[in-house]
MIDOSE-1310 file (N, C-alpha, C; in nm, 2 decimals, decimal comma, always signed):
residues 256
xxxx	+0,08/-0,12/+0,00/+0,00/+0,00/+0,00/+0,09/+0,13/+0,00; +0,06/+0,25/-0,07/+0,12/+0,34/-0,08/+0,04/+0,45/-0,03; +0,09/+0,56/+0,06/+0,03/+0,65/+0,09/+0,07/+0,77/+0,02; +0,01/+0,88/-0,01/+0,01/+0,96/-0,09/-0,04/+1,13/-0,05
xxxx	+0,04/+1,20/-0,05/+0,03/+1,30/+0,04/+0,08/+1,38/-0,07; +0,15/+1,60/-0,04/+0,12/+1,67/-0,12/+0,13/+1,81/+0,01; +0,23/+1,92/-0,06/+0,16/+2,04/-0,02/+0,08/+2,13/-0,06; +0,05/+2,16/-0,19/-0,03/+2,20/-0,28/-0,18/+2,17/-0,26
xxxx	-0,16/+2,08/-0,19/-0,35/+2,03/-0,20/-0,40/+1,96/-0,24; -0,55/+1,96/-0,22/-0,65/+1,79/-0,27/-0,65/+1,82/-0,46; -0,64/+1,97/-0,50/-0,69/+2,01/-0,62/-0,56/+1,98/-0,73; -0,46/+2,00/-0,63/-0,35/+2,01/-0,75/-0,33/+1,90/-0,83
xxxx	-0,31/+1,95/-0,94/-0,27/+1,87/-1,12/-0,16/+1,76/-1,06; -0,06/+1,77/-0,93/+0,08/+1,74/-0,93/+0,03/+1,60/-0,88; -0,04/+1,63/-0,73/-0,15/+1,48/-0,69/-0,20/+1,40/-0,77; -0,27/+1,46/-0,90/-0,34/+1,38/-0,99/-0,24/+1,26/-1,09
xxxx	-0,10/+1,36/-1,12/-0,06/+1,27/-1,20/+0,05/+1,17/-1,14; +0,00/+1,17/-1,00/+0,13/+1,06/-0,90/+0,07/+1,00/-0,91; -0,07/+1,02/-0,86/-0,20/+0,88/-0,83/-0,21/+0,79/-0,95; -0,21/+0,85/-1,08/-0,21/+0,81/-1,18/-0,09/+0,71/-1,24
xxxx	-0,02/+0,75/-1,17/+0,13/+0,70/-1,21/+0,14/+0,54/-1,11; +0,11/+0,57/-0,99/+0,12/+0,52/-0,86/+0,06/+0,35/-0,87; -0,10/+0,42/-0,92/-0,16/+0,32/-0,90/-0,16/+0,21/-1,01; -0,07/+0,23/-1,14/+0,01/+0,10/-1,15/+0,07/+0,03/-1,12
xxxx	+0,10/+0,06/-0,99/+0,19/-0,04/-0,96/+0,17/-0,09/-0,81; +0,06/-0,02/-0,73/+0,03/-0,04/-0,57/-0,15/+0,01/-0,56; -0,21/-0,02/-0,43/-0,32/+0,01/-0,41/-0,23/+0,17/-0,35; -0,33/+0,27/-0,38/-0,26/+0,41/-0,34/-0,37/+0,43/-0,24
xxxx	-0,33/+0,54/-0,17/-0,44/+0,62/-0,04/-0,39/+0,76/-0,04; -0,49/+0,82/-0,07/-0,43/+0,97/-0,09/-0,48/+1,06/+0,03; -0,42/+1,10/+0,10/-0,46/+1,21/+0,21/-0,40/+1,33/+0,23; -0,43/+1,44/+0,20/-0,36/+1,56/+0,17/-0,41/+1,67/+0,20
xxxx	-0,40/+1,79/+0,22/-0,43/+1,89/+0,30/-0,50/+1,95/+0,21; -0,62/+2,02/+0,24/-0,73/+2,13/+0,16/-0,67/+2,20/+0,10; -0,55/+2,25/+0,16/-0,55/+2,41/+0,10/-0,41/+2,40/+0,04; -0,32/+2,52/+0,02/-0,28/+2,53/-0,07/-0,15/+2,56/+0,08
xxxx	-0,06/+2,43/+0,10/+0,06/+2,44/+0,22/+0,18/+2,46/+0,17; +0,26/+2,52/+0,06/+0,37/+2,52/+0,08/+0,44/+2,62/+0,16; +0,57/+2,56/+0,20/+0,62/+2,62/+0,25/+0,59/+2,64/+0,43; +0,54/+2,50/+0,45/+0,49/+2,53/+0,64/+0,59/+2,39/+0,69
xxxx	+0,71/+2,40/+0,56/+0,79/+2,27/+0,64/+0,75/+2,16/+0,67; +0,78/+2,12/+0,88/+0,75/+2,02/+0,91/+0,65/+2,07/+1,05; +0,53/+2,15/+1,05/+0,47/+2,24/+1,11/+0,38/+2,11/+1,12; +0,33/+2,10/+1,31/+0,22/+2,05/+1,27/+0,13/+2,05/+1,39
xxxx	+0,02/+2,05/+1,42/-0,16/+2,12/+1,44/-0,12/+2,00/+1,64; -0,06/+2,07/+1,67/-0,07/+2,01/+1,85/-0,13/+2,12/+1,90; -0,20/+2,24/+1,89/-0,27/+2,37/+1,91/-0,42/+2,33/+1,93; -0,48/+2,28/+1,80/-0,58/+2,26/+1,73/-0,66/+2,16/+1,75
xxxx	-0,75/+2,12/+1,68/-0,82/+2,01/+1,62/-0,77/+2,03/+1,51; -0,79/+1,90/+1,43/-0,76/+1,83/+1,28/-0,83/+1,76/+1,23; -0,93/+1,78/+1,14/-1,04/+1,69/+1,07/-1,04/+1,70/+0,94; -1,05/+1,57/+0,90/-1,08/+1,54/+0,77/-1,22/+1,47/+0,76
xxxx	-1,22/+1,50/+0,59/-1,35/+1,42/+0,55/-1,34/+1,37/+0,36; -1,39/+1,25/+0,34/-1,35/+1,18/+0,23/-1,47/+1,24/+0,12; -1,40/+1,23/-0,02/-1,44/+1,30/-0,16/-1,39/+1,20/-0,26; -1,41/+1,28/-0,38/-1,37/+1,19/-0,50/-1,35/+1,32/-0,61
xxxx	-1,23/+1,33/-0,66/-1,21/+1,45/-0,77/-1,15/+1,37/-0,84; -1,25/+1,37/-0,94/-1,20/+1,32/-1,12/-1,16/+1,20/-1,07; -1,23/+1,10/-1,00/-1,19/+0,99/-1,02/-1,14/+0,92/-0,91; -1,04/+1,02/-0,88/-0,99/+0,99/-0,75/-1,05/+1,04/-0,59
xxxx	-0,99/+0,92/-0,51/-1,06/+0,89/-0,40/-0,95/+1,00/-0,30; -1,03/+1,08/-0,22/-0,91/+1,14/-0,18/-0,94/+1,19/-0,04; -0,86/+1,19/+0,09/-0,91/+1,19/+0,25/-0,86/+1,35/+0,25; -0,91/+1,42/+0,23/-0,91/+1,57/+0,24/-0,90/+1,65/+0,43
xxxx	-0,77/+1,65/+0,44/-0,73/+1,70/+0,57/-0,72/+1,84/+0,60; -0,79/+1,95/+0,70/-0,77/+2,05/+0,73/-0,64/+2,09/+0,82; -0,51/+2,09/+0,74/-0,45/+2,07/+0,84/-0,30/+2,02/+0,72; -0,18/+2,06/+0,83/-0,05/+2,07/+0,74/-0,01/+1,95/+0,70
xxxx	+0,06/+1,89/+0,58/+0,14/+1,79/+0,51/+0,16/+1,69/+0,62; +0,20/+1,73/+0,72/+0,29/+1,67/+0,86/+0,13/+1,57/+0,95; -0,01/+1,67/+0,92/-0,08/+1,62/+1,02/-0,14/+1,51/+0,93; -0,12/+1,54/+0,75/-0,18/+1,43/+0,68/-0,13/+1,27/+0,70
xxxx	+0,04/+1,31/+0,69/+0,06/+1,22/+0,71/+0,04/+1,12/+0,83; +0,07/+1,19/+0,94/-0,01/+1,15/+1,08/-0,13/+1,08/+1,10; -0,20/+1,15/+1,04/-0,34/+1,12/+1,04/-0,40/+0,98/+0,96; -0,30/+0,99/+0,82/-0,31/+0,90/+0,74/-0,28/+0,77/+0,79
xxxx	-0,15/+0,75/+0,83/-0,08/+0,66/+0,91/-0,19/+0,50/+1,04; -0,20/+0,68/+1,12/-0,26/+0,64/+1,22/-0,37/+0,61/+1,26; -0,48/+0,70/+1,17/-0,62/+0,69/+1,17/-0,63/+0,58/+1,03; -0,63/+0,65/+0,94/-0,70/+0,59/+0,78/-0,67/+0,51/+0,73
xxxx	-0,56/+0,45/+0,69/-0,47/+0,35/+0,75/-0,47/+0,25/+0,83; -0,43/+0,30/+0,94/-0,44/+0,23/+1,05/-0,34/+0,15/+1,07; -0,19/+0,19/+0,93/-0,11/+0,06/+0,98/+0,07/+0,12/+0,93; +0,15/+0,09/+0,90/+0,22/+0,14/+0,82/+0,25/+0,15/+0,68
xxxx	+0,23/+0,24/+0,60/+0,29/+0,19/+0,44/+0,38/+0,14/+0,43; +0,35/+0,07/+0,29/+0,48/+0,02/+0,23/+0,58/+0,17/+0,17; +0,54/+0,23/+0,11/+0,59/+0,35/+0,09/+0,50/+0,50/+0,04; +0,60/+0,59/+0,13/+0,50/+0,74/+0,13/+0,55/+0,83/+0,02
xxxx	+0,50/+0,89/-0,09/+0,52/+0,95/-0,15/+0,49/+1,08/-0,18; +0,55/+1,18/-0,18/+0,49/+1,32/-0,14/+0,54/+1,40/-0,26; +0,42/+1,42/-0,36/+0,41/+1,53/-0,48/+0,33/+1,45/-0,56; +0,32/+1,51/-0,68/+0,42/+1,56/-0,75/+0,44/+1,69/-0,71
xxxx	+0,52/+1,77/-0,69/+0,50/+1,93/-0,61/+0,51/+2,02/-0,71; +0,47/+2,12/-0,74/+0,46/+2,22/-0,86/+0,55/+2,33/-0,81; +0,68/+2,28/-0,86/+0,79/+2,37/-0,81/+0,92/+2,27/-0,79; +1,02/+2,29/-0,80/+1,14/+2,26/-0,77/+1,18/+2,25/-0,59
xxxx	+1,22/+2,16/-0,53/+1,29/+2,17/-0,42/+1,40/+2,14/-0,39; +1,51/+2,19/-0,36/+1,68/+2,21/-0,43/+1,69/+2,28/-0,28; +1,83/+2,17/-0,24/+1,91/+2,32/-0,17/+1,88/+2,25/-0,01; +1,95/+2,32/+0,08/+1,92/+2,30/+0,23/+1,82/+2,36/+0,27
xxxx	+1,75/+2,46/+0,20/+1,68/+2,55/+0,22/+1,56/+2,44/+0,26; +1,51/+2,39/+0,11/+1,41/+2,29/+0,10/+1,36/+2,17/+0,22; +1,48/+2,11/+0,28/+1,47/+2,02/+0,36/+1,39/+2,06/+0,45; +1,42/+2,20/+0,48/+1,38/+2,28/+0,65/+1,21/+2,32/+0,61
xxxx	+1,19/+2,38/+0,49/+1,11/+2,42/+0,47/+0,93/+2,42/+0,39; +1,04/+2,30/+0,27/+0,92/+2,29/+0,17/+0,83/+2,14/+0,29; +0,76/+2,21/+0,29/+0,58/+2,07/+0,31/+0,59/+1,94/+0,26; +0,61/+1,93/+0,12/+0,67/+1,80/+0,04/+0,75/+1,71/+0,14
xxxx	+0,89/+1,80/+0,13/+1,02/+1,71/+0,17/+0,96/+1,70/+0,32; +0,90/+1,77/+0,37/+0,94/+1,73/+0,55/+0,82/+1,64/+0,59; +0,70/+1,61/+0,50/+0,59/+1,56/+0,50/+0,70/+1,42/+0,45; +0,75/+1,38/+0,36/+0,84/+1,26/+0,35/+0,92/+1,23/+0,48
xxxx	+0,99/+1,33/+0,52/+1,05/+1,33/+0,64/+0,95/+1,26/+0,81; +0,86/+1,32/+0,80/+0,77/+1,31/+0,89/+0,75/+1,12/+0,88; +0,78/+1,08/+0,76/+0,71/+0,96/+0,72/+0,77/+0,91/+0,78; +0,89/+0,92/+0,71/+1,03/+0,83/+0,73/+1,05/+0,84/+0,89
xxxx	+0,99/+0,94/+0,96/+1,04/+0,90/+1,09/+0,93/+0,80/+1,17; +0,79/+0,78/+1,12/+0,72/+0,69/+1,15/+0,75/+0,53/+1,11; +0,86/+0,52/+1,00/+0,91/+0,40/+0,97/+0,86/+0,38/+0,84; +0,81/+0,46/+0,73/+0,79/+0,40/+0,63/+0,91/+0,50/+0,52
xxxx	+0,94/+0,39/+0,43/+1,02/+0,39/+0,37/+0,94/+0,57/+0,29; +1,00/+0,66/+0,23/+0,97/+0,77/+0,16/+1,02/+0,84/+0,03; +0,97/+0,94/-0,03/+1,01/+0,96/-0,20/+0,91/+1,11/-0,18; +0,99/+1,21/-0,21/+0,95/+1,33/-0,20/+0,95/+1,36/-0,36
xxxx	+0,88/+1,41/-0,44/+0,90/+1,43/-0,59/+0,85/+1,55/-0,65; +0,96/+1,66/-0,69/+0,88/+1,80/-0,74/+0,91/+1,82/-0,87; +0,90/+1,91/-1,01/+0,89/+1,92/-1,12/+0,91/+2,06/-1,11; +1,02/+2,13/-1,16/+1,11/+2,22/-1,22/+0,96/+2,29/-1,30
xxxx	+0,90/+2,36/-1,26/+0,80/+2,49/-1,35/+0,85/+2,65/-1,34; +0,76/+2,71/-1,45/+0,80/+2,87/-1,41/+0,72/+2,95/-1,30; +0,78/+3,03/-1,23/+0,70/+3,06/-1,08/+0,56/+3,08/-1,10; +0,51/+3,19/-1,24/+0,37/+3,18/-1,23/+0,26/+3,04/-1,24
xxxx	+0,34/+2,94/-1,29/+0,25/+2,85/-1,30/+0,25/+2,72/-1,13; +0,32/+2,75/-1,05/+0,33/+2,70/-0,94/+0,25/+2,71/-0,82; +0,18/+2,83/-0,86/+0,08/+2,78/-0,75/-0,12/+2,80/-0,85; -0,14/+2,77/-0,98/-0,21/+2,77/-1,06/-0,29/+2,61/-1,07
xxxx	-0,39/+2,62/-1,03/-0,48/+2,47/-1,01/-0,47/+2,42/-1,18; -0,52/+2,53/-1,25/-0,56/+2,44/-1,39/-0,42/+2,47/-1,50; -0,26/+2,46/-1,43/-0,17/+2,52/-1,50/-0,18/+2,41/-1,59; -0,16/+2,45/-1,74/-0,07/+2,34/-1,78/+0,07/+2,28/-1,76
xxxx	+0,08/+2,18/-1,77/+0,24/+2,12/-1,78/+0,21/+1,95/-1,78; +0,33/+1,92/-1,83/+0,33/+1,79/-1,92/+0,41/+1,71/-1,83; +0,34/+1,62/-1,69/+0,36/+1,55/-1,61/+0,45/+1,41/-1,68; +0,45/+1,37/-1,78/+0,52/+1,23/-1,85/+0,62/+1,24/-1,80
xxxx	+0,71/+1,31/-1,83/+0,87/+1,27/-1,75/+0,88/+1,25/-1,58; +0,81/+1,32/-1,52/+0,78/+1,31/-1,38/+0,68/+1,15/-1,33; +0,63/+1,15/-1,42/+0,54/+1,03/-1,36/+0,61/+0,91/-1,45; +0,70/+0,88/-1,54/+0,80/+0,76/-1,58/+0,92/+0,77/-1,46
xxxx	+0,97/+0,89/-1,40/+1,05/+0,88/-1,31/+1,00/+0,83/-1,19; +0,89/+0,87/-1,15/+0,79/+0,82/-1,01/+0,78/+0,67/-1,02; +0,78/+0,63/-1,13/+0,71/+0,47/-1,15/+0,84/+0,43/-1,11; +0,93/+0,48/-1,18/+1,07/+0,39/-1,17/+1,12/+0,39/-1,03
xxxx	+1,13/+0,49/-0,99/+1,20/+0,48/-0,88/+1,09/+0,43/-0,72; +0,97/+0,41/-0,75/+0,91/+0,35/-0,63/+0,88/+0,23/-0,69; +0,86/+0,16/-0,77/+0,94/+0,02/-0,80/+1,04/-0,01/-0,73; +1,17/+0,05/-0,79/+1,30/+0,01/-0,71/+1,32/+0,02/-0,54
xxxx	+1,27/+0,13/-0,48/+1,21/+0,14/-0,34/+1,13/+0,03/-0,28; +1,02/+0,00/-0,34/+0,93/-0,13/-0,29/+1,06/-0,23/-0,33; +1,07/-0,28/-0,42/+1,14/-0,41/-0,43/+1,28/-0,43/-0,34; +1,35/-0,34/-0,36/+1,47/-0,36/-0,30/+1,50/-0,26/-0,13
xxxx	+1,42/-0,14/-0,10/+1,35/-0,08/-0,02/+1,53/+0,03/-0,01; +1,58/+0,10/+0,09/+1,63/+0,23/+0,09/+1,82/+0,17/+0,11; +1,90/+0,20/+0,08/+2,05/+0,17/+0,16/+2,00/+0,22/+0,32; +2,15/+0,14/+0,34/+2,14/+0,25/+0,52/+2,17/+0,33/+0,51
xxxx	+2,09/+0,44/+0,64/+2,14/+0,57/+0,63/+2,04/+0,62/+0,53; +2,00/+0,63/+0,47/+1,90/+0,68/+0,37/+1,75/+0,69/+0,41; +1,70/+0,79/+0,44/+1,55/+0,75/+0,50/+1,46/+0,84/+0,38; +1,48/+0,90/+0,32/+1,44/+0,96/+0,24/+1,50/+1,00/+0,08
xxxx	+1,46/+0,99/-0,05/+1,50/+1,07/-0,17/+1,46/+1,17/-0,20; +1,52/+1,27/-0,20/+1,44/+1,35/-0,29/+1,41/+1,41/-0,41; +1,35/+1,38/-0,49/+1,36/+1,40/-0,66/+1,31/+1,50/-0,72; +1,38/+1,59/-0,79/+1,37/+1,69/-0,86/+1,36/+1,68/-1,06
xxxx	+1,26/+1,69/-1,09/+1,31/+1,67/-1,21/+1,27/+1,83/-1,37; +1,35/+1,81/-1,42/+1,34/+1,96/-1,51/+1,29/+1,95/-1,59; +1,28/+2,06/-1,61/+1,19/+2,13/-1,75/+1,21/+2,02/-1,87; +1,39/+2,07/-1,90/+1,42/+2,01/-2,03/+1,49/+1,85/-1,97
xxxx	+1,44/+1,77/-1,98/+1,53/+1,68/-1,95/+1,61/+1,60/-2,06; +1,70/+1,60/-1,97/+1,80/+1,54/-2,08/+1,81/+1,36/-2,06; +1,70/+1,33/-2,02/+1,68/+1,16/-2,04/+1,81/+1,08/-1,91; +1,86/+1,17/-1,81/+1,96/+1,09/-1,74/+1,94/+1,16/-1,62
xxxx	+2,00/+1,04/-1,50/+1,97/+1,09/-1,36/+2,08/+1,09/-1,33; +2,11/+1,16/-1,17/+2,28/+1,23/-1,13/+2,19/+1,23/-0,97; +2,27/+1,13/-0,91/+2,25/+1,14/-0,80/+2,34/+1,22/-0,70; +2,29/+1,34/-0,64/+2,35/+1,42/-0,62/+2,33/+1,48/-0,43
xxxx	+2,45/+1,57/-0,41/+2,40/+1,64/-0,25/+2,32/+1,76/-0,28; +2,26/+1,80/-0,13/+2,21/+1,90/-0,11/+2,28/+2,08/-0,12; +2,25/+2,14/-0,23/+2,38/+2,28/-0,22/+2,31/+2,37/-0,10; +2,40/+2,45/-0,11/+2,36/+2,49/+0,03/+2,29/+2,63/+0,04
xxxx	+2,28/+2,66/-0,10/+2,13/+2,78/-0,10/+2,06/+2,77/-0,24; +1,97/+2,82/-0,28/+1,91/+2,85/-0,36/+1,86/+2,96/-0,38; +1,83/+3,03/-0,32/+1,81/+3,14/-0,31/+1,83/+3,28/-0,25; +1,89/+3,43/-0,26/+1,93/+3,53/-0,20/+1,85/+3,56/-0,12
xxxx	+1,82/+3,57/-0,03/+1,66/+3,63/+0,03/+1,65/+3,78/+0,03; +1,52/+3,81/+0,05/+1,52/+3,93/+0,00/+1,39/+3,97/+0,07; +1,35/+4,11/+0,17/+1,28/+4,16/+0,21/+1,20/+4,34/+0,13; +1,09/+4,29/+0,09/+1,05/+4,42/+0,03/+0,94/+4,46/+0,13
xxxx	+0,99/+4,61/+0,10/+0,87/+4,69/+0,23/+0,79/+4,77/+0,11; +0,65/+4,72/+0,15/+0,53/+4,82/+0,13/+0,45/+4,92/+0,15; +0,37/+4,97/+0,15/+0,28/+5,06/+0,22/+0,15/+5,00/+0,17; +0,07/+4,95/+0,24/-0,11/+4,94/+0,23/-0,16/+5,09/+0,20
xxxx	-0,25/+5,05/+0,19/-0,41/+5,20/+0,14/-0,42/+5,27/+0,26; -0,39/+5,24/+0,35/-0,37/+5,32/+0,48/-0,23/+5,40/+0,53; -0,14/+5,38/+0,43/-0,01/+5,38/+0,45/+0,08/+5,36/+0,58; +0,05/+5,18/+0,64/+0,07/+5,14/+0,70/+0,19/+5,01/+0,63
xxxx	+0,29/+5,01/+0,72/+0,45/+4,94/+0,63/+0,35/+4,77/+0,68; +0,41/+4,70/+0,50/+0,41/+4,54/+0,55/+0,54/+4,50/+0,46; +0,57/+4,35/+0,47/+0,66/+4,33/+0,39/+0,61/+4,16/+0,34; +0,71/+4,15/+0,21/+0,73/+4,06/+0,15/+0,85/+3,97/+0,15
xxxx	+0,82/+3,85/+0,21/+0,96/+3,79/+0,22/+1,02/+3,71/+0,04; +1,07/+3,75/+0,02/+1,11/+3,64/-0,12/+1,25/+3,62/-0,15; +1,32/+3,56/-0,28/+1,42/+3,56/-0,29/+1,48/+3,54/-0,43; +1,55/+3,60/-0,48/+1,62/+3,59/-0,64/+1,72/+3,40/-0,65
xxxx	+1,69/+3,34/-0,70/+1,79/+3,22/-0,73/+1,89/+3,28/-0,78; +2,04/+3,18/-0,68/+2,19/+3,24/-0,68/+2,22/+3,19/-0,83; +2,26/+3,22/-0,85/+2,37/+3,15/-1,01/+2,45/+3,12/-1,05; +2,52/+3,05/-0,93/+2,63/+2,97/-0,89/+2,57/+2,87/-0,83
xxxx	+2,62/+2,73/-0,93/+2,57/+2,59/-0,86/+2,69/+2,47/-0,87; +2,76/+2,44/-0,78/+2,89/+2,37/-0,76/+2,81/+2,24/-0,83; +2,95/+2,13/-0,91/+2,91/+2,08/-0,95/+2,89/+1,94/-0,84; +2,81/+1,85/-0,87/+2,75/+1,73/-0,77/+2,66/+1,82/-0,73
xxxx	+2,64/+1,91/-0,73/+2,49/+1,95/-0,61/+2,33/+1,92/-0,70; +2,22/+1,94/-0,59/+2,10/+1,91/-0,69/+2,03/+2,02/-0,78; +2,11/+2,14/-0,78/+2,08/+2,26/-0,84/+2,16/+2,26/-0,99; +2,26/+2,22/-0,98/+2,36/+2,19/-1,09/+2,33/+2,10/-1,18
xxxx	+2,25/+1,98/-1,09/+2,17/+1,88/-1,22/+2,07/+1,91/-1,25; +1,98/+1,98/-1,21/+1,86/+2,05/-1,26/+1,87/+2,13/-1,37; +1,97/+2,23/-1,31/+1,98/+2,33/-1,46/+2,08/+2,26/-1,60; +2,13/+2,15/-1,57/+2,22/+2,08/-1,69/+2,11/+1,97/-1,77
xxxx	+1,97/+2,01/-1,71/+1,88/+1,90/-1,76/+1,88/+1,76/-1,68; +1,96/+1,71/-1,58/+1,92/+1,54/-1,51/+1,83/+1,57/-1,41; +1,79/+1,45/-1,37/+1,69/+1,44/-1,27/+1,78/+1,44/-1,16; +1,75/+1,50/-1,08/+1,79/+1,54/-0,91/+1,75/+1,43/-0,84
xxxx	+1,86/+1,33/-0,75/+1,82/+1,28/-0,70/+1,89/+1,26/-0,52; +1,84/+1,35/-0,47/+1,94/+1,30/-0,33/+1,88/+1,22/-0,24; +1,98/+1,20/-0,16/+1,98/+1,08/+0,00/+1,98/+1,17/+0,08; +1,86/+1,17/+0,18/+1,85/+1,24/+0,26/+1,83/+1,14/+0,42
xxxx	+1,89/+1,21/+0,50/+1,92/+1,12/+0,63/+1,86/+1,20/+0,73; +1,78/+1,12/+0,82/+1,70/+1,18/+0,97/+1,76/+1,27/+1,02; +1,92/+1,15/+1,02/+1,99/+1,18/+1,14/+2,06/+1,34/+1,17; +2,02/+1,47/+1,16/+2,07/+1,59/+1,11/+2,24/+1,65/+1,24
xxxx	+2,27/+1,55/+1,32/+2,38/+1,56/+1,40/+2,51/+1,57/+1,30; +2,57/+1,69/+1,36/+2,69/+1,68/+1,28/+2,80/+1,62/+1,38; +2,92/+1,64/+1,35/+3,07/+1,61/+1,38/+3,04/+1,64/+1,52; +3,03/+1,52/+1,67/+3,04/+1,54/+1,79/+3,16/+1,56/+1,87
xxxx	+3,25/+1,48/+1,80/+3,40/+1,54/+1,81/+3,43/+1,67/+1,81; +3,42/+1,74/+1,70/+3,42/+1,85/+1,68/+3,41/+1,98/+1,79; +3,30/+1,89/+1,92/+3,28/+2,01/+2,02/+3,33/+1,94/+2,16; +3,38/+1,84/+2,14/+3,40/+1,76/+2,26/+3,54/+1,82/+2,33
xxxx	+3,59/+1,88/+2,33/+3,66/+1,97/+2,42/+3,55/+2,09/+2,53; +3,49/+2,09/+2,45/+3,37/+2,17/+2,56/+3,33/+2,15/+2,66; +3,33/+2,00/+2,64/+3,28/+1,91/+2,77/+3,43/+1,93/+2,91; +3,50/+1,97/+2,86/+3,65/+1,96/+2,94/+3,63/+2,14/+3,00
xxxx	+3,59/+2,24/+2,89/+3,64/+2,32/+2,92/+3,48/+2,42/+3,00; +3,35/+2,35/+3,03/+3,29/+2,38/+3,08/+3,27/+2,45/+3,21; +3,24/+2,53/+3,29/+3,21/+2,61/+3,38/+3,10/+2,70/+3,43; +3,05/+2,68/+3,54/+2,93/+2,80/+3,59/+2,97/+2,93/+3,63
């Protein structure tokens, strides 16, 4: 059984063409959040209540969650479910996820993350579009290379399941593809950030958080195979502890 989740939403085109992809090859279960979540990370509803209620768009059967990537998954698992998947798959996402940035923040990847820490094997999967069409319900764009990549690679997941150390992939794939994959690390930005101040009709200041993509991408990273046309594929690991050594003189040179 595959579970099937999404930051984008119950509506988005990206969901439609996983499920589509998916369900040759596993019984799918899609549970995904109403609204439109990117970008809330690994955020999730311990404040709240969280309810869902089941639909059917175009065919598909779908557990429509009020509530972030993180609580679908949860909820999915634990309630709808009721058991663990064989594997969770989160997108298709309408947008690119590249960079350290992404790990911390995009819905997708931490909604895979979330999985992987429940024990099921995970596959995060986003598609290289242009910004206007990324958050657009009825965009066009031509899912086929994203959904021959999805089959393939959760095939090889089910059958043979993750290396150690690996609790998650995450796959990026482009515009133009150039028919070959590059398995690659995480670079370490994507973006310059950037704060724009406004004035409202009241001429009261708000701002805009955004950011220009850098234009420097070392090679091996998943930004560098994106823009050369391969599919993006990295290993992403729970375990986020760096070098302990590293500070272990601390422990010696400690004091109140």
């Amino acid at each position: 059984m595959i579970l099937l989740t999404n930051d984008d939403g119950i509506y988005s085109q990206g969901l439609s063409a996983a499920y589509s992809a998916l369900c040759e090859i596993d019984e799918v279960v899609v549970v995904a959040p109403i609204t439109q979540m990117s970008g809330v990370g690994r955020s999730i509803s311990i404040m709240r209540p969280v309810r869902f209620f089941e639909l059917e768009i175009d065919g598909m059967r779908v557990y429509a969650i009020d509530g972030t990537p993180t609580d679908a998954v949860i909820i999915g698992i634990y309630e709808i479910i009721k058991k663990l998947p064989d594997l969770t798959v989160c997108g298709i996402n309408l947008g690119e996820n590249l960079s350290t940035e992404a790990v911390t923040t995009s819905g997708t990847v931490c909604a895979a993350l979330e999985s992987a820490t429940q024990g099921s094997k995970a596959i995060a999967i986003s598609v290289e579009m242009h910004e206007l069409l990324k958050f657009e319900l009825s965009c066009e764009y031509d899912f086929g290379n994203a959904k021959r990549v999805l089959k393939w690679i959760a095939r090889k997941v089910l059958d043979k399941g993750l290396p150690e150390g690996v609790d998650v992939v995450n796959v990026n794939v482009p515009r133009n593809f150039n028919g070959k994959i590059a398995i690659t690390r995480l670079a370490k930005k994507m973006y310059q950030t950037k704060v724009e101040k406004r004035l409202d009709p009241r001429g009261r200041e708000y701002y805009w958080i955004h950011g220009v993509e850098v234009e420097s991408a070392e090679p091996g990273t998943d930004i560098h195979a994106l823009r050369n046309g391969y599919v993006s594929i990295t290993p992403i690991s729970l375990n986020a502890t760096s070098d302990c050594e590293a500070l272990r003189c601390w422990e010696d040179e400690w004091k109140i």
